[in-house]
TIKOL-743580 format. One record per residue (C-alpha): z, y, x; residue number from 1; residue in one letter. Coordinates in steps of 0.001 Angstrom, whole numbers, always signed. Example, Ala and Ser with C-alpha at 12.3 -4.5 7.8 and 13.67 -1.06 7.14 Angstrom:
BEGIN
TIMAR         Z         Y         X     i   aa
TIMAR     +7800     -4500    +12300     1    A
TIMAR     +7140     -1060    +13670     2    S
***
This chain:
BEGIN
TIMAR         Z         Y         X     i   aa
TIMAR    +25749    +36239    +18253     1    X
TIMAR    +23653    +33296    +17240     2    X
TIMAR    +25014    +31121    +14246     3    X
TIMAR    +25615    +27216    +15753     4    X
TIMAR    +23249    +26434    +12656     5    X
TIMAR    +20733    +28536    +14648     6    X
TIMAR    +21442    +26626    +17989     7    X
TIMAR    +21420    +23417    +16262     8    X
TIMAR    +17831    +24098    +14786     9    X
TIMAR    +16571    +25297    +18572    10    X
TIMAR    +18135    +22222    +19784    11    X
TIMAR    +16497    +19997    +17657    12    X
TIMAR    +13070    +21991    +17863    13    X
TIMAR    +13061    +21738    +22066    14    X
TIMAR    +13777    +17903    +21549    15    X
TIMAR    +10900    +17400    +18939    16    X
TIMAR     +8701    +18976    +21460    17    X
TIMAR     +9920    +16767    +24382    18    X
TIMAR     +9248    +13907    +22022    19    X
TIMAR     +5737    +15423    +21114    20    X
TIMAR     +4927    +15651    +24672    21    X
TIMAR     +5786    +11740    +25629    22    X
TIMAR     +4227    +10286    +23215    23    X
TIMAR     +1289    +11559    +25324    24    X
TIMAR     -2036    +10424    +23137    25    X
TIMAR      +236     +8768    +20299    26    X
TIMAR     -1189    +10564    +16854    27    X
TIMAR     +1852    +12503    +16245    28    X
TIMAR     +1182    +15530    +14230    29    X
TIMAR     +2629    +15298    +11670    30    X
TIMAR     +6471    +17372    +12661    31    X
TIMAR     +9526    +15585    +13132    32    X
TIMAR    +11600    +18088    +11365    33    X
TIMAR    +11439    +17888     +7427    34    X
TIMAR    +11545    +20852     +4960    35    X
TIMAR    +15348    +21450     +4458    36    X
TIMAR    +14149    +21096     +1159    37    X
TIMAR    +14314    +17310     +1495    38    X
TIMAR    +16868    +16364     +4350    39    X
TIMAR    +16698    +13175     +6326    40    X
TIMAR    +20085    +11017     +4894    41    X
TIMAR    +22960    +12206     +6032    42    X
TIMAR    +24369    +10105     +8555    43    X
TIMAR    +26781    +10494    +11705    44    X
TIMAR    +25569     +9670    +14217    45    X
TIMAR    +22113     +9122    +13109    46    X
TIMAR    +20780     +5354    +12832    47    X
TIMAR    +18086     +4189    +15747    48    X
TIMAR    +15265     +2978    +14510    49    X
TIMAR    +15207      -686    +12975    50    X
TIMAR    +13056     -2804    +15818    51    X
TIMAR    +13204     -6462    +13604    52    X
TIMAR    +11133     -6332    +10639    53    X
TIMAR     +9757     -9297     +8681    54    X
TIMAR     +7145     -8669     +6067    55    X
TIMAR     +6130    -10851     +3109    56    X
TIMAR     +2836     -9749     +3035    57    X
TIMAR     +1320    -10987      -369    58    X
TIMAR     -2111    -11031     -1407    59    X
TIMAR     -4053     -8189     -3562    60    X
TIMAR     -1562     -5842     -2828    61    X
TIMAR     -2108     -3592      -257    62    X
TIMAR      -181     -5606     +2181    63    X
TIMAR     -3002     -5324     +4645    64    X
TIMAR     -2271     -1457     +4859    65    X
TIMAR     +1523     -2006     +5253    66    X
TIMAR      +518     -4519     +7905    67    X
TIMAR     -1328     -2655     +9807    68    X
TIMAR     +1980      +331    +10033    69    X
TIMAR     +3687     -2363    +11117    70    X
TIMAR     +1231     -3469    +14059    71    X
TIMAR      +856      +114    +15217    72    X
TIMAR     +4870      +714    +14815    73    X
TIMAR     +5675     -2521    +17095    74    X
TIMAR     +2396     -1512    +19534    75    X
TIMAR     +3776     +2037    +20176    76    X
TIMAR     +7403      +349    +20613    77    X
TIMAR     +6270     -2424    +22870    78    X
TIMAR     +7689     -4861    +20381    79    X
TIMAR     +6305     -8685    +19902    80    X
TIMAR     +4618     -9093    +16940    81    X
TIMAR     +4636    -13248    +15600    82    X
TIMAR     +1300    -13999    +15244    83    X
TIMAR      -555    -17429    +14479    84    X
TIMAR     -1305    -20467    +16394    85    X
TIMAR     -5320    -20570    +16443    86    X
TIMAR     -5099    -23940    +14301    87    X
TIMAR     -3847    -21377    +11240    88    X
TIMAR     -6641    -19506    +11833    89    X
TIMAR     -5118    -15165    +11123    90    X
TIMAR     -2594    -16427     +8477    91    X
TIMAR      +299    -19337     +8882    92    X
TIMAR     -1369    -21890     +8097    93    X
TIMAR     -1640    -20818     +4315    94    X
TIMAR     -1247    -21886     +1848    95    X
TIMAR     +1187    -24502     +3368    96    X
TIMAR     +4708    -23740     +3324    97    X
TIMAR     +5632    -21800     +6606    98    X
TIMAR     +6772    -23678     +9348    99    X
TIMAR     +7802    -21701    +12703   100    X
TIMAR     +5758    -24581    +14757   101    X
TIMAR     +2784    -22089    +12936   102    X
TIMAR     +3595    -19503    +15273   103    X
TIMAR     +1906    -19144    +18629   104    X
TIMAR     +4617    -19626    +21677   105    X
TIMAR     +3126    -16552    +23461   106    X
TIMAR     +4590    -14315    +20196   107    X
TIMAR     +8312    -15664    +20593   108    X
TIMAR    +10886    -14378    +19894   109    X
TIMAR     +9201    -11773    +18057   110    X
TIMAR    +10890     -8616    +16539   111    X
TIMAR     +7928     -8138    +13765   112    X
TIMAR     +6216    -10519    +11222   113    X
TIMAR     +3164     -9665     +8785   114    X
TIMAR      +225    -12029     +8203   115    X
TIMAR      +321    -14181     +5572   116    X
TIMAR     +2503    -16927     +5032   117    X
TIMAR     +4225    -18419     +1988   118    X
TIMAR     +7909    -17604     +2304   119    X
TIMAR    +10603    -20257     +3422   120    X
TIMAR    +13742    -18435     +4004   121    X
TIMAR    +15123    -21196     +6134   122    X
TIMAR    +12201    -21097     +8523   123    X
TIMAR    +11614    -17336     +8908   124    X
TIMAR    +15882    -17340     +9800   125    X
TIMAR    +14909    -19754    +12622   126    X
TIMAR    +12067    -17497    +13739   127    X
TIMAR    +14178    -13861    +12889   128    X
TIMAR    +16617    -12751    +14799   129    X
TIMAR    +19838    -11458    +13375   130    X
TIMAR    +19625     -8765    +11706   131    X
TIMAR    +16219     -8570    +10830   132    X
TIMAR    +15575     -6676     +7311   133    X
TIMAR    +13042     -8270     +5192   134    X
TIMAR    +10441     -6513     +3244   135    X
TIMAR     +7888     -7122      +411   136    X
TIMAR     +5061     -5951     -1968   137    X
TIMAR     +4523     -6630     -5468   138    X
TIMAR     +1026     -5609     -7259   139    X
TIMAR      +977     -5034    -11336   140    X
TIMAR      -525     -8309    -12083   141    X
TIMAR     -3420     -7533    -14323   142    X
TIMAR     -4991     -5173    -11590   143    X
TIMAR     -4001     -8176     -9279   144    X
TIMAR     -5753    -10872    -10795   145    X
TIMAR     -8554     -8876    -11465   146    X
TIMAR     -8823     -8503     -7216   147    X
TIMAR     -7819    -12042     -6781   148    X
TIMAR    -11055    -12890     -8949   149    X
TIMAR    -13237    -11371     -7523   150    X
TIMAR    -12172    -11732     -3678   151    X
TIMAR    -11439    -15192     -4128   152    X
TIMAR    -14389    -15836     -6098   153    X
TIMAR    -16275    -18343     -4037   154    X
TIMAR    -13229    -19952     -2518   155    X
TIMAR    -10780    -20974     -5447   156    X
TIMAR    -12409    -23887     -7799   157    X
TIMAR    -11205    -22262    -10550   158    X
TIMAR    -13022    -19355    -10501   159    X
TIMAR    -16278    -21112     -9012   160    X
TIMAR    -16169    -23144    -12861   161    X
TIMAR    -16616    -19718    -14640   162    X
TIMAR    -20142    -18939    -16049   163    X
TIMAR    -21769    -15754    -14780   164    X
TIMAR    -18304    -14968    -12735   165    X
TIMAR    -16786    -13852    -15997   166    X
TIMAR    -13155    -12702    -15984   167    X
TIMAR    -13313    -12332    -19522   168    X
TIMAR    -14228    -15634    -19627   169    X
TIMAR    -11445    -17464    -17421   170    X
TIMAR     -8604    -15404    -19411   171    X
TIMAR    -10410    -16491    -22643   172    X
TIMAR     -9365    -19945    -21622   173    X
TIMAR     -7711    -20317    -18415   174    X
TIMAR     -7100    -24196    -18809   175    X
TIMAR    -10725    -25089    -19216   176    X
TIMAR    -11169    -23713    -15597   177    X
TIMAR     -7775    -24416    -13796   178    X
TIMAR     -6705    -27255    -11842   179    X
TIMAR     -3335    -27630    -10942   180    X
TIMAR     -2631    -28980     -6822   181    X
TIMAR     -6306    -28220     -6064   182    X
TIMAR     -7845    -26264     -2854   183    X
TIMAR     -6603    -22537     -3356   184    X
TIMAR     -5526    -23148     -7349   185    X
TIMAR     -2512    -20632     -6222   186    X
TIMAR     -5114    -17827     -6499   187    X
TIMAR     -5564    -18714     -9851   188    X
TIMAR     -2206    -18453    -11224   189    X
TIMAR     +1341    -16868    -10614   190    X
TIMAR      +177    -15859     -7147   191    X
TIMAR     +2871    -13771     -6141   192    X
TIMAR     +5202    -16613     -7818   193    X
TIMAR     +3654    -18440     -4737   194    X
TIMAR     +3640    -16246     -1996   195    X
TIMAR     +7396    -16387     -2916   196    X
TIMAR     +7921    -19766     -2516   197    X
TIMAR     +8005    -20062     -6033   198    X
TIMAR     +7115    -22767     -8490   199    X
TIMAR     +3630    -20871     -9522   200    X
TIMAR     +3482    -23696    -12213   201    X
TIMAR     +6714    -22772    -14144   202    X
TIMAR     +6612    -20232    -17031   203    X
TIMAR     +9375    -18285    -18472   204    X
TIMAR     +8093    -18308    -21585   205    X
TIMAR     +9556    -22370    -21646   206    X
TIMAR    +12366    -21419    -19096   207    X
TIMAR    +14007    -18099    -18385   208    X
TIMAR    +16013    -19842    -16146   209    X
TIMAR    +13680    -19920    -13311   210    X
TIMAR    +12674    -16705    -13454   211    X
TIMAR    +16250    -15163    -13432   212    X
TIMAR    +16950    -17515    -10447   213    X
TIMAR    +13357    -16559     -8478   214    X
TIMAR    +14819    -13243     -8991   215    X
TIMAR    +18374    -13607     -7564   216    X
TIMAR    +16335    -15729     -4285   217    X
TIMAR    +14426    -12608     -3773   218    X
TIMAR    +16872    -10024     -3930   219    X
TIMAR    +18866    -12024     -2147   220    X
TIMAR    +16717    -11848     +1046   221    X
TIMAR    +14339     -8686      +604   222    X
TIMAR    +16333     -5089     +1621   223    X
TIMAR    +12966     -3529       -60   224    X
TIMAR    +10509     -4577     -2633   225    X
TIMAR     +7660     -2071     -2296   226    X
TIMAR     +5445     -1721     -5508   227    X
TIMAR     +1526     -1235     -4531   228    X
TIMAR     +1158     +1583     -7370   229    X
TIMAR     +3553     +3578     -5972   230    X
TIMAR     +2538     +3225     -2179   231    X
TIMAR     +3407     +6487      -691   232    X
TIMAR     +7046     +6368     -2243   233    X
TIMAR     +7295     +3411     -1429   234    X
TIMAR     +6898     +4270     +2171   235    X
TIMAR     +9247     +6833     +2120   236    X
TIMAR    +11717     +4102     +1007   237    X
TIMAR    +10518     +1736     +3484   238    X
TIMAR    +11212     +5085     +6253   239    X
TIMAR    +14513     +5279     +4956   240    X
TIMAR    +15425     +1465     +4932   241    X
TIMAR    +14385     +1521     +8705   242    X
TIMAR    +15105     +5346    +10075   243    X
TIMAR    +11913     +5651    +10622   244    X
TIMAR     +9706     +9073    +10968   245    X
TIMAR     +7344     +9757     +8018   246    X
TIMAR     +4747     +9503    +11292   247    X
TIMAR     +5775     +6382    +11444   248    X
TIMAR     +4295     +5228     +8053   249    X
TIMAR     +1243     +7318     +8445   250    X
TIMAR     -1715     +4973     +7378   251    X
TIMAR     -5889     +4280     +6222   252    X
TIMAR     -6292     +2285     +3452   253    X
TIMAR     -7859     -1181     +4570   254    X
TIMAR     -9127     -3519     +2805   255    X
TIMAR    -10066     -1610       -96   256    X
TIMAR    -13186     -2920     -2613   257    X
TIMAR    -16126      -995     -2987   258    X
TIMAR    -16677      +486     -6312   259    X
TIMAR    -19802     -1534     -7363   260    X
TIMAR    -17156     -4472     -6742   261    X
TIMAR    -14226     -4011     -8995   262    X
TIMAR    -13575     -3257    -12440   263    X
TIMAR    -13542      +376    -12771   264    X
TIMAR    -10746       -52    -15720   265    X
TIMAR     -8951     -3475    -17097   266    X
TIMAR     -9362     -3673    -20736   267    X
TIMAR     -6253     -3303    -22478   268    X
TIMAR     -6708     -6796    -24220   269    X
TIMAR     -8010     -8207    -20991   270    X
TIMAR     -4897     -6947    -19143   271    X
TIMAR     -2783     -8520    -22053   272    X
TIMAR     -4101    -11763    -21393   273    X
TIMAR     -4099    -11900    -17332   274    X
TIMAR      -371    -11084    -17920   275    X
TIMAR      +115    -13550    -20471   276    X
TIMAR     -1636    -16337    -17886   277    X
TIMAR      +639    -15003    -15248   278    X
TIMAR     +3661    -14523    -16650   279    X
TIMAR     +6350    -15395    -13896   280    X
TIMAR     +4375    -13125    -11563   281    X
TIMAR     +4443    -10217    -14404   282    X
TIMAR     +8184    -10637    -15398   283    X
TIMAR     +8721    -10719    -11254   284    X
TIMAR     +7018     -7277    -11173   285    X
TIMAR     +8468     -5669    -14272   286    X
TIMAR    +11677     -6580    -12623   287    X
TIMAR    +11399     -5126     -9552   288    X
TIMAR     +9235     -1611    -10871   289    X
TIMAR    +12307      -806    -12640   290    X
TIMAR    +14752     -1735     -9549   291    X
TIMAR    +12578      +247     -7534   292    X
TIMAR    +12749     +3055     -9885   293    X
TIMAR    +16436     +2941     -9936   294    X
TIMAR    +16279     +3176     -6073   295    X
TIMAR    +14292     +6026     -6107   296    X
TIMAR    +16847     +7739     -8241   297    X
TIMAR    +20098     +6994     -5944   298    X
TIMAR    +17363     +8957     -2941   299    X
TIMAR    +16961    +11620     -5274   300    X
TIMAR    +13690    +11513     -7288   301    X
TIMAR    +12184    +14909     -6266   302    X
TIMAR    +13031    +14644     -3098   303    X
TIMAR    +11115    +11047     -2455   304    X
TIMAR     +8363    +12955     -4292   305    X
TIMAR     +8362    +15955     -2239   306    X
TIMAR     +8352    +13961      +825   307    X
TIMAR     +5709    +11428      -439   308    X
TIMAR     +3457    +14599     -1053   309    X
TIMAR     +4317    +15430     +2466   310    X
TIMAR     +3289    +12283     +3404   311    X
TIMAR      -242    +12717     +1700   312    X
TIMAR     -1079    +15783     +3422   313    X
TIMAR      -135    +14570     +6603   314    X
TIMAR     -2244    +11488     +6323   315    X
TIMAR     -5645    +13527     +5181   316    X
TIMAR     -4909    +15734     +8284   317    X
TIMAR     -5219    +12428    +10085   318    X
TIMAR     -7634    +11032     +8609   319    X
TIMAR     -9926    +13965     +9205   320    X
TIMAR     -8742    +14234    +12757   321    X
TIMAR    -10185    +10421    +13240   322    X
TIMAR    -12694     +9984    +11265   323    X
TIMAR    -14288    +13959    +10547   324    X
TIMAR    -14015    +16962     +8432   325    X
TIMAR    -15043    +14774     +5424   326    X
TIMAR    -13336    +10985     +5954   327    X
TIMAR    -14821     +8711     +3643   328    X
TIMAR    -14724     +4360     +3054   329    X
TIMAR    -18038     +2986     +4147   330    X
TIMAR    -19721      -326     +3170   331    X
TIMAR    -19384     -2584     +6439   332    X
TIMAR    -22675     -2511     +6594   333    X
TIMAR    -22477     +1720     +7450   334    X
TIMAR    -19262      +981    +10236   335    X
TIMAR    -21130      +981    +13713   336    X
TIMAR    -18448      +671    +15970   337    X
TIMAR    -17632     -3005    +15991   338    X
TIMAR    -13886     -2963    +15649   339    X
TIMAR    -13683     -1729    +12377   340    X
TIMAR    -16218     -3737    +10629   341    X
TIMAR    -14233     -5719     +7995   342    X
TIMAR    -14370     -9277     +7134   343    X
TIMAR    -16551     -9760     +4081   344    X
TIMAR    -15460    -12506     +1657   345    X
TIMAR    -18873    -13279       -30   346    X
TIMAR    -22095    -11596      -623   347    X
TIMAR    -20865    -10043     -3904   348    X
TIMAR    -17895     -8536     -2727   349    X
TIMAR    -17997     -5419      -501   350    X
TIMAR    -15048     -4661     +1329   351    X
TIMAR    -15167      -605     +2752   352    X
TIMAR    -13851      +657     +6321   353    X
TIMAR    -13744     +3831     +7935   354    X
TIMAR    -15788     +4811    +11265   355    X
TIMAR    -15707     +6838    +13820   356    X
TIMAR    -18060    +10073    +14457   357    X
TIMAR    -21046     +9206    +15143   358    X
TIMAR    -20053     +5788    +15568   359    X
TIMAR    -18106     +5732    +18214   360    X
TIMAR    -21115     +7081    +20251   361    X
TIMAR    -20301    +10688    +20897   362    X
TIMAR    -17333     +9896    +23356   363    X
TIMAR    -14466     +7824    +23648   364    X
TIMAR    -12256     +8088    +20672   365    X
TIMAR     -8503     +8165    +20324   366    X
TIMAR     -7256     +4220    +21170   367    X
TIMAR     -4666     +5488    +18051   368    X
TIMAR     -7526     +6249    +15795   369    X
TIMAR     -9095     +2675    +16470   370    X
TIMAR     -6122      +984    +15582   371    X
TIMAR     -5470     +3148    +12258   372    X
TIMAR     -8623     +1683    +10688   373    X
TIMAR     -8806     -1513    +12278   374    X
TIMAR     -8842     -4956    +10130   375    X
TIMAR     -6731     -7702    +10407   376    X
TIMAR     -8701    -10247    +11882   377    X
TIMAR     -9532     -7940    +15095   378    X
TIMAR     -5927     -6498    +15577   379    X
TIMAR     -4510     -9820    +14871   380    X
TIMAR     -6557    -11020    +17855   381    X
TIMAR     -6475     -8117    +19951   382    X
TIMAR     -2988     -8199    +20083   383    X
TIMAR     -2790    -11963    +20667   384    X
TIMAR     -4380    -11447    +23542   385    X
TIMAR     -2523     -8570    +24400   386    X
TIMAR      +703    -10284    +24546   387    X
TIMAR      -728    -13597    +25692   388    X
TIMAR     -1605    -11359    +29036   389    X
TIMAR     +2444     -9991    +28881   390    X
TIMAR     +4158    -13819    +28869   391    X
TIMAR     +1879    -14555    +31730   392    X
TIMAR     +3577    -12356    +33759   393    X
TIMAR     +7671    -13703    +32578   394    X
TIMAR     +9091    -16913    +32206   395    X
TIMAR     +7498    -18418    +29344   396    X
TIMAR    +10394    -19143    +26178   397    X
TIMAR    +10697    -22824    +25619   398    X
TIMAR     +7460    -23593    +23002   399    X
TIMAR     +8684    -25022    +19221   400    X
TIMAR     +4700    -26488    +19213   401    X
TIMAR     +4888    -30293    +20172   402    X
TIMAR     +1463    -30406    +19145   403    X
TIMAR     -1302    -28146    +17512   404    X
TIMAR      +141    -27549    +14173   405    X
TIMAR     -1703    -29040    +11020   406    X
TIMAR     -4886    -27139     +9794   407    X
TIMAR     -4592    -25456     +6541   408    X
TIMAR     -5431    -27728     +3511   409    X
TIMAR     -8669    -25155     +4143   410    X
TIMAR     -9481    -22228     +5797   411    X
TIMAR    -11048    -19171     +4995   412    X
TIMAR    -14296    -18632     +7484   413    X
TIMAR    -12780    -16922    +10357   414    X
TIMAR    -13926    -13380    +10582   415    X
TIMAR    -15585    -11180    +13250   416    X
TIMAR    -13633    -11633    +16679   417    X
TIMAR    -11834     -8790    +18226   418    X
TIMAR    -12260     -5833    +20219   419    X
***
């Protein structure tokens, strides 16, 4: 006679199949069923997946990745993503405080948030609905700063005063450069601080205070503060949060610096001083590395490990099944097929993309493959229009805009349109 343990595992094997099968051309290989090595959480009955996310999606820190699971998650799910009025340009209206008249009425009431914004609890509640769990994404801050400085280079004042473009320079003596209030000075200091809704001008080294209290407003709100060193675990966290698949976090890296653009390491005493300069953002991450660390204990640290390794070889079979035997990041000026040409920020900054075989040009490939490795600006607007096309066809929800939001104190050039 067959043990029910047996029956159980047939049971659940025929339903992962039926799944398999209706997802139709939905990238779904890696297998629903994990090594009993490392068991989903134990729950009864098991949780459905969490449709209201909000994410905080901060800047140098892989958010763009995270943002892009997000986008697929809520495509496959038929979920309304808030996006931006066109006056914002592909962010809120950054770096103003958010304001829900930012978002475009065709998004609302949307069950997923994750462009850029600088966080205001009480106008993200008035977006939200109930319920909604509320994610983040710190970066260490040296390695930060370092990518803030040289993405941001021709944009932020502060780093346009430097001689020769020299970080060693502007951490030699931040003050001669930095002007506090000016265009984009937030990329120039505490810039996580910021994107928190933070005073990026205090210090803690005058007032612990604030920085205890920035802490308590943040844990307060976000059920998960990813850290960008640790992405894959951190996905496996953010799967758990939301009882999500591990197929649901599947991912390309986007957004990613070419090698001839970054520092390949951060001096030790130049990562001393970009900590020193931001010092609320680096006690805000030392913080929340060790919280996350003590999460990843209460899951069971070989077990998040073991499934973040499954995680990895699932994503290279991916990867290879988009993009070729041998997937690699090309300069945008390799990607043929349109979509996936990223948004360059200057002529001295190359920002890498995958393509597709052949560029696109030996067939049609996998709508699912497109959308793995496409940028922000073009999913941002595809899916605008995309759900601009759905409200036509329903009553329209009462719009928040009275009139075309403010611009942005000043925009980043918009990038290459969509699809």
């Amino acid at each position: 006679m067959m043990s029910r343990r047996k029956i159980l595992l047939l049971v659940l094997g025929c339903s992962t199949v039926s799944l398999l099968i209706h997802q139709g051309a939905q990238l779904s290989w890696y297998p629903k069923l994990f090594p009993l090595s490392c068991p989903p959480l134990r729950e009864s009955p098991p949780r459905p997946k969490h449709m209201t996310v909000a994410f905080l999606k901060t800047h140098k820190t892989a958010g763009t990745t995270v943002q892009n699971i997000l986008f697929r998650f809520a495509e496959r799910h038929n979920l309304t993503v808030a996006l931006p009025h066109p006056s914002c340009e592909h962010q809120f209206c950054y770096p103003r405080n958010f304001s829900a008249h930012f978002v475009h009425p065709a998004t609302r009431p949307p069950h997923v948030l994750a462009s850029h914004l600088r966080f205001d609890r009480a106008e993200l509640e008035r977006l939200m609905p109930p319920g909604t769990i509320y994610i983040t994404i710190l970066r260490e801050p040296a390695a930060m700063f370092e990518s803030l400085f040289s993405y941001y280079n021709q944009y932020c004042p502060a780093f346009r005063r430097v001689p020769n473009a020299s970080l060693e320079a502007f951490l030699h003596a931040p003050e001669a450069y930095y002007r506090a209030g000016e265009h984009f000075a937030m990329f120039a200091h505490n810039t996580l601080a910021y994107d928190l809704g933070g005073d990026n001008e205090r210090s803690p080294r005058d007032d612990d205070a604030y920085l205890a209290g920035l802490i308590r407003q943040v844990e307060e709100v976000f059920s998960l503060v990813m850290i960008a060193e640790y992405f894959d675990e951190s996905l496996v966290l953010l799967r758990r949060l939301l009882a999500w698949d591990l197929d649901d976090v599947l991912y390309a890296k986007l957004n990613a610096r070419a090698a001839n653009s970054r520092l390949a390491a951060i001096p030790a005493a130049l990562a001393r001083a970009a900590r020193a300069w931001n010092a609320l953002d680096a006690g805000l991450y030392d913080h929340f590395n060790a919280t996350f660390w003590r999460r990843v204990a209460r899951a069971g640290r070989a077990c998040v490990e073991r499934e973040a390794q499954e995680l990895r070889e699932a994503r290279q079979r991916l990867l290879r099944r988009c993009f070729g035997d041998k997937p690699v990041l090309r300069p945008a000026a390799q990607i043929r097929t349109k979509q996936l040409q990223p948004w360059q920020p200057s002529r001295k900054v190359d920002i890498m993309g995958y393509d597709l075989p052949g560029g696109g040009s030996a067939g049609p490939a996998p709508e699912a493959c497109i959308k793995l490795a496409m940028p922000e600006v073009q999913y941002s607007n595809y899916l605008l229009r995309k759900q601009k096309r759905r409200v036509s066809t329903r009553p329209r929800p009462e719009p928040i805009l009275d009139k075309p939001p403010p611009r942005p104190i000043r925009a980043l050039p918009r990038g290459p349109q969509g699809p």
